[in-house]
Short mmCIF file of the C-alpha atoms (twelve columns), coordinates in Angstrom:
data_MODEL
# 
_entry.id   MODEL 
# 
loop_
_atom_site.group_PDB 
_atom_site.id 
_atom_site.type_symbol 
_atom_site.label_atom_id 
_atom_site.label_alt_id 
_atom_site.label_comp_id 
_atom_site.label_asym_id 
_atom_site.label_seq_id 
_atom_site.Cartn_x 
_atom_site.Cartn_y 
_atom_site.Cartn_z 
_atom_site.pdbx_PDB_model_num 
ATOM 1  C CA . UNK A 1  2.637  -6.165  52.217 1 
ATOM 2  C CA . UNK A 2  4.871  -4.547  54.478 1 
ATOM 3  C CA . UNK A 3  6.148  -6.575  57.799 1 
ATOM 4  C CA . UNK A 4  6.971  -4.183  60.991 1 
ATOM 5  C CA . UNK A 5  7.960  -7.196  63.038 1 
ATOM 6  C CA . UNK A 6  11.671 -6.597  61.866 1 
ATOM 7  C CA . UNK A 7  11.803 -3.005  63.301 1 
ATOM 8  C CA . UNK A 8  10.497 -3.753  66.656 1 
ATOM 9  C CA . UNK A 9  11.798 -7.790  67.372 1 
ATOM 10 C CA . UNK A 10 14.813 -6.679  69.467 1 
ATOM 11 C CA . UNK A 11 17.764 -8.652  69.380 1 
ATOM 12 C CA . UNK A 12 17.968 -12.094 67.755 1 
ATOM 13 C CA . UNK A 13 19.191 -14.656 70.158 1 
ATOM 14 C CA . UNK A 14 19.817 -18.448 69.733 1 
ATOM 15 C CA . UNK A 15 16.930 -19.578 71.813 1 
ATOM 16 C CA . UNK A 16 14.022 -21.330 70.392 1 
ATOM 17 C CA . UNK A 17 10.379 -20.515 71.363 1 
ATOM 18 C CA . UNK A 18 9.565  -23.813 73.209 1 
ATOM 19 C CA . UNK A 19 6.054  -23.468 71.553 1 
ATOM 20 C CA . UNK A 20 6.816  -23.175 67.811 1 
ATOM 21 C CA . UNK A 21 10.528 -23.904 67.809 1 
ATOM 22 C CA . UNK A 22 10.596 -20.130 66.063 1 
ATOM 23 C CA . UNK A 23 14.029 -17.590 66.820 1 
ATOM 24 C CA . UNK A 24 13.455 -16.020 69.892 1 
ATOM 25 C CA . UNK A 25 14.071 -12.251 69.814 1 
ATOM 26 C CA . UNK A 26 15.330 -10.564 72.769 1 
ATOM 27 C CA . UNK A 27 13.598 -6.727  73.890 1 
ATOM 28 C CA . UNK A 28 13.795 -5.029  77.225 1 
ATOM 29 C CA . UNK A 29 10.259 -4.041  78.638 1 
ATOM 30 C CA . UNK A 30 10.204 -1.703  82.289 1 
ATOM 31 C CA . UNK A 31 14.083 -3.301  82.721 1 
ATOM 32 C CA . UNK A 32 13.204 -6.858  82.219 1 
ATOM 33 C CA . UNK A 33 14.502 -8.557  79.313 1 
ATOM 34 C CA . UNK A 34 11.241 -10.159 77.331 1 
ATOM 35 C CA . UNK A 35 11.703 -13.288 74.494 1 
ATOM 36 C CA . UNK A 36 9.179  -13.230 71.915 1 
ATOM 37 C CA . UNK A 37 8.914  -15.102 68.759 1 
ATOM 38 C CA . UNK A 38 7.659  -13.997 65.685 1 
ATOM 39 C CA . UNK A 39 4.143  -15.913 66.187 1 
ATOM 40 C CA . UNK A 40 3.709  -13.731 69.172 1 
ATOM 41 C CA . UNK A 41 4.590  -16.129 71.957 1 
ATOM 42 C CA . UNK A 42 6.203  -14.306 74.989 1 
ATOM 43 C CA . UNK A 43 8.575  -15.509 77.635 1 
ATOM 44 C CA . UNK A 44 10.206 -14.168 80.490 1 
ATOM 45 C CA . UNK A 45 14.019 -14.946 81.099 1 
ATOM 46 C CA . UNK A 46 13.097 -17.378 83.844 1 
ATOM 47 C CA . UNK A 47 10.984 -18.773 81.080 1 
ATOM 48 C CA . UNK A 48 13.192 -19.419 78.831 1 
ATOM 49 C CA . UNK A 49 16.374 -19.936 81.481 1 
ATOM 50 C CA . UNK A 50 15.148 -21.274 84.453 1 
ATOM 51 C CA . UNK A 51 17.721 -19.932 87.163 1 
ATOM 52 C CA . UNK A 52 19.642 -18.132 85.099 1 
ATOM 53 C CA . UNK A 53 19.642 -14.986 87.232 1 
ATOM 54 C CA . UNK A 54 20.440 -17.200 90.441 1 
ATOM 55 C CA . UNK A 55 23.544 -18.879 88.106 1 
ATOM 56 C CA . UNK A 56 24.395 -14.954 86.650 1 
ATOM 57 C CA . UNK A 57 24.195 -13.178 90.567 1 
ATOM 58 C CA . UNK A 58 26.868 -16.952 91.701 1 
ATOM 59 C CA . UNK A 59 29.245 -16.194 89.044 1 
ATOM 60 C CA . UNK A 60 29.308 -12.365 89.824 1 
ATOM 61 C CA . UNK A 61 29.910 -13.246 93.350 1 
ATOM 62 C CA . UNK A 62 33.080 -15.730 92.283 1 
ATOM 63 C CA . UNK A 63 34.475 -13.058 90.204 1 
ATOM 64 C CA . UNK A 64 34.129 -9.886  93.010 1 
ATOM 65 C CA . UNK A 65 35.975 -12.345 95.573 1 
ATOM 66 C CA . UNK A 66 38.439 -13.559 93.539 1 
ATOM 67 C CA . UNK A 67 39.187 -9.819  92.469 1 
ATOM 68 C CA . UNK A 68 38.916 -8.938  96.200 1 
ATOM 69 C CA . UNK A 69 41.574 -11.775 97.311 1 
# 
């Protein structure tokens, strides 16, 4: 038996599917990054981080006017 799932998981990351508790693997699909498990369950990154863009785009903001003080 050969398993493909290793060539095209992405990234391991050290989030949990919330669904089987499995590794979450991290790919990029169209520019969005996409968490899947290796039971097939897929999550977005508001999915799996709610707000974590919102908290990302804040810090970014600190940094550019701290470097712009």
């Amino acid at each position: 038996m050969v398993c493909y799932f290793a060539e095209t998981a992405g990234r391991p990351t050290v989030l949990s599917c919330p669904k089987c508790m499995g590794i979450l693997y991290e790919t990029d699909l169209r520019g969005e990054a996409v968490f899947r498990c290796r039971s097939g369950h897929t999550y977005s990154l508001d999915d799996v981080c709610p707000g974590a863009e919102d908290s990302l785009g804040g810090i970014l903001d600190t940094a550019l006017a701290v470097l712009t003080k």
